[in-house]
C-alpha positions as CSV (number, residue, x, y, z in Angstrom):
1,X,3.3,7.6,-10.4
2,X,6.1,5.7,-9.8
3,X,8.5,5.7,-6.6
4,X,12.2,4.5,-6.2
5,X,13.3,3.0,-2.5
6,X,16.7,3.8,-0.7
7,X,19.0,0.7,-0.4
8,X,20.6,0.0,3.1
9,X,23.9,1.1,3.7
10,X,24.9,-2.4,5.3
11,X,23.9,-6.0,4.2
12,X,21.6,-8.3,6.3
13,X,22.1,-11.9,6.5
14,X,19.6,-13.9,5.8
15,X,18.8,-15.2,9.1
16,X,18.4,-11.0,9.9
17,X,16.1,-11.1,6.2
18,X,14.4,-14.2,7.5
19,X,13.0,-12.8,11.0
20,X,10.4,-10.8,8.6
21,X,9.7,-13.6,6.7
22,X,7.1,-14.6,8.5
23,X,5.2,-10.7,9.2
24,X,5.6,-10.4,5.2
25,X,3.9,-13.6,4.5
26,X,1.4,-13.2,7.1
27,X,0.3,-9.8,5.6
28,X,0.4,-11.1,1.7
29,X,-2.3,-14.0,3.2
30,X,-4.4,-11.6,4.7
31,X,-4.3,-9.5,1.6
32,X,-5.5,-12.4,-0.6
33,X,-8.1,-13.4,2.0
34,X,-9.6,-9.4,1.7
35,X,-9.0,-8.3,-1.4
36,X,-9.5,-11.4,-4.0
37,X,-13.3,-12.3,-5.0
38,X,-13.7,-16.6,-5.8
39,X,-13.1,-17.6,-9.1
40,X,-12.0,-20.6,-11.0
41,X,-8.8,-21.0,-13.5
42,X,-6.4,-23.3,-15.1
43,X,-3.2,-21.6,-15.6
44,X,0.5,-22.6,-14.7
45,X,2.0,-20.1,-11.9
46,X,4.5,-22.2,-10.5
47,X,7.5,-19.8,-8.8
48,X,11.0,-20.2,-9.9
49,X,14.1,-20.5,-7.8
50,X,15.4,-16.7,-8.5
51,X,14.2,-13.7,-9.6
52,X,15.9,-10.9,-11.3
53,X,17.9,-8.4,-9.5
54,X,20.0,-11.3,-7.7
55,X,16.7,-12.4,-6.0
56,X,16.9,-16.3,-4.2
57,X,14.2,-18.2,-3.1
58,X,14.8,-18.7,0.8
59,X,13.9,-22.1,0.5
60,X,17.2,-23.0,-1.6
61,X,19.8,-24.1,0.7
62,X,22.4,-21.3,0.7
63,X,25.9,-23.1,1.0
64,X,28.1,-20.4,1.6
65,X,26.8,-19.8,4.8
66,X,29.2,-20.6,7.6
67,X,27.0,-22.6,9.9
68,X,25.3,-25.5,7.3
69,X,23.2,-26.8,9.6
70,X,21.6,-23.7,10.6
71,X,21.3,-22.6,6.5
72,X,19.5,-26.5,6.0
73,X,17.3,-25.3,8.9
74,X,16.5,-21.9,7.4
75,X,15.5,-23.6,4.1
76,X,13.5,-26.2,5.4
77,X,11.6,-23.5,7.4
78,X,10.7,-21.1,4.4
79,X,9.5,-24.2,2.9
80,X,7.3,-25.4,5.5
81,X,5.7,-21.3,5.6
82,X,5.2,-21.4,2.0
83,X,3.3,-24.5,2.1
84,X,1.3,-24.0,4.7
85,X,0.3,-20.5,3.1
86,X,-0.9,-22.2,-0.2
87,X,-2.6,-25.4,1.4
88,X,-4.6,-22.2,3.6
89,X,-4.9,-20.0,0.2
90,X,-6.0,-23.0,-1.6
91,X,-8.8,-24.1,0.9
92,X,-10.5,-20.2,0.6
93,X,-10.5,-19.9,-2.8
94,X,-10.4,-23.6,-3.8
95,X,-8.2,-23.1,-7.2
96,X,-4.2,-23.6,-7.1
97,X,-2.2,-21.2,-5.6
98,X,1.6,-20.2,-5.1
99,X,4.1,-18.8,-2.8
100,X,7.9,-18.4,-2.2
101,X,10.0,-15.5,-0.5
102,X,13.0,-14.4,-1.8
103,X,16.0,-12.2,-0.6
104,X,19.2,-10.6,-1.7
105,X,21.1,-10.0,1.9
106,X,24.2,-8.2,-0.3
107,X,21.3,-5.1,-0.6
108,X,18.6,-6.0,1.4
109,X,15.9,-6.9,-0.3
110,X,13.2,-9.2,0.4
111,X,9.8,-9.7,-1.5
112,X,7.3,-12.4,-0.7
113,X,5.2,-13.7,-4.0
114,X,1.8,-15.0,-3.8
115,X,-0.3,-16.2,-7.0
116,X,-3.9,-17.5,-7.2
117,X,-5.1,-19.1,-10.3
118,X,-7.8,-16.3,-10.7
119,X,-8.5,-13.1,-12.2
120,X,-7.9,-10.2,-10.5
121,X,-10.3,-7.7,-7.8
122,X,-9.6,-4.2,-7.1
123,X,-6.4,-3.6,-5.3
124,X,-6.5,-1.5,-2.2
125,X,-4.7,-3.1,0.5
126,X,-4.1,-0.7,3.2
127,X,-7.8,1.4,3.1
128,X,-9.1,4.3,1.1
129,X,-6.4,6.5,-0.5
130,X,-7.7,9.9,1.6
131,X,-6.5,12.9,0.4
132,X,-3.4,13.8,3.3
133,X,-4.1,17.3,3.3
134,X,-7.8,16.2,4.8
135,X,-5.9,14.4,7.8
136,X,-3.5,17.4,8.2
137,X,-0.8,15.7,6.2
138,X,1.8,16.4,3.7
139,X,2.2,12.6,3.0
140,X,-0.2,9.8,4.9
141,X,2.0,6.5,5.8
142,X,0.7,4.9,2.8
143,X,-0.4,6.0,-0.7
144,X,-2.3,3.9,-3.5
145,X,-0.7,4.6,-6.9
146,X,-0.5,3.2,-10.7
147,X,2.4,1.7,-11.8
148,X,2.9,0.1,-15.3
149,X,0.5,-2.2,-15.7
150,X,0.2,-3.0,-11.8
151,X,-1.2,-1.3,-8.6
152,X,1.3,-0.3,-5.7
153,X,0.4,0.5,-1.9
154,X,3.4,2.4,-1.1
155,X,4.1,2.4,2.5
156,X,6.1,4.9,5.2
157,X,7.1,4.3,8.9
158,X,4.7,7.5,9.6
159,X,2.6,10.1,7.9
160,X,4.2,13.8,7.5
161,X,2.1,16.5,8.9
162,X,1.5,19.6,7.3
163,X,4.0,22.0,7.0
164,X,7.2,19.5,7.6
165,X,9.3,18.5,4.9
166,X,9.1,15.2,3.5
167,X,12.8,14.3,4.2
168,X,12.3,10.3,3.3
169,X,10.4,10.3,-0.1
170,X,11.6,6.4,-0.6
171,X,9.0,4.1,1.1
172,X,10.5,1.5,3.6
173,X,8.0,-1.5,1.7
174,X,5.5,-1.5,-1.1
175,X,2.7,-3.8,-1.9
176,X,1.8,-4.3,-5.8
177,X,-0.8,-6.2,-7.4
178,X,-0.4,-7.7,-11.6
179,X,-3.3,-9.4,-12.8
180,X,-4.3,-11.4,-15.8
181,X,-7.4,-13.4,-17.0
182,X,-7.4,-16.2,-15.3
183,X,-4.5,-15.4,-12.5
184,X,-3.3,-12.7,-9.5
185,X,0.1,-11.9,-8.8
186,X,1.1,-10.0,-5.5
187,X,4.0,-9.4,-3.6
188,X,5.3,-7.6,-0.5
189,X,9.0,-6.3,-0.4
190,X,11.2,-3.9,1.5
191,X,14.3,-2.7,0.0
192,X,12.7,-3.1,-3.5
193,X,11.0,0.1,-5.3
194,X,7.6,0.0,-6.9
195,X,8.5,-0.3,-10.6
196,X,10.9,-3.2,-9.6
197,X,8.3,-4.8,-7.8
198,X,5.7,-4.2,-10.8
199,X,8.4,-5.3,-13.5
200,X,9.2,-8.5,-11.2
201,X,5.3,-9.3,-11.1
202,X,5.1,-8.7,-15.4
203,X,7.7,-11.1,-16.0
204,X,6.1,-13.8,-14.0
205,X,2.7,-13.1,-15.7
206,X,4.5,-13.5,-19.0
């Protein structure tokens, strides 16, 4: 099952992207924390600058911004957050681990990428995938599903109960999960669909 995401109408700036900078990475470490068992590896998972789709790191200084020391003040804090998230990653699972937030402002897309140098645990980030029509649902807020060679958690503002159309089949965010022998890829994003997300994580894996 895969699942395609609406794109905003208008186009953040990155100081708008950047406020959930913070909520997105805080959720990925919490993820890792639950969901990933202790392991040992040896594999290289540095992050690049960009990603596909007209993805930037938020720790590159942007220099078309109008205010540059505000931009240099931006960059230096996505820095600081990313390295404070691996240094705590690192000390819980003692291998090497990686992580940088990107954004496109132009259509609103932010994901946050976290890799540990480890093999990958089950994937279920956001509880047991119930059956909606057992909660009186035609859609709970989030749903587990299988895409590619990943897992997503795809996730709503609010359940639809039974009986109501399901007038917003895009999810606002989705949370996806590659893994390979010896290292876990996840990410967090909003205005990015599922397969994106899953195709992002693959070409990182290699």
């Amino acid at each position: 099952m895969t699942a395609t995401s609406s794109r905003p109408s208008s186009s953040p700036s990155p100081a708008v992207l950047g406020v959930l900078v913070g909520l997105v990475l805080l959720v990925a470490v919490v993820a890792f924390a639950v969901l990933l068992p202790r392991a040992h590896g040896s594999v290289d998972t540095d992050l690049p600058r960009t990603l596909p789709g007209g993805l930037t790191a938020t720790d590159v200084l942007d220099d078309s911004q109008a205010d540059p020391a505000a931009a240099q003040e931006f960059a230096d804090q996505q820095r600081e957050l990313m390295a404070s998230a691996e240094d705590r990653l690192e000390a819980v699972y003692d291998v090497p681990a990686h992580a940088r937030t990107y954004q496109d402002p132009e259509r609103g897309a932010q994901v946050t990428v976290m890799v540990v140098e480890q093999a990958a645990g089950p994937f279920v980030p956001d509880g047991p995938p119930v059956d909606p029509s057992l909660l009186g649902n035609a859609r709970n807020q989030t749903d587990l599903v299988e895409v590619g060679d990943g897992t997503c958690s795809l996730i709503w503002q609010q359940p639809v109960p039974a009986g109501e159309p399901i007038t917003e089949p895009d999810p606002q965010a989705v949370k996806c999960q590659v893994g390979g022998e010896d290292s876990t890829y996840q990410l967090i994003g909003v205005g990015i669909t599922a397969q994106e997300a899953v195709e992002l994580l693959e070409g990182l894996l290699g």
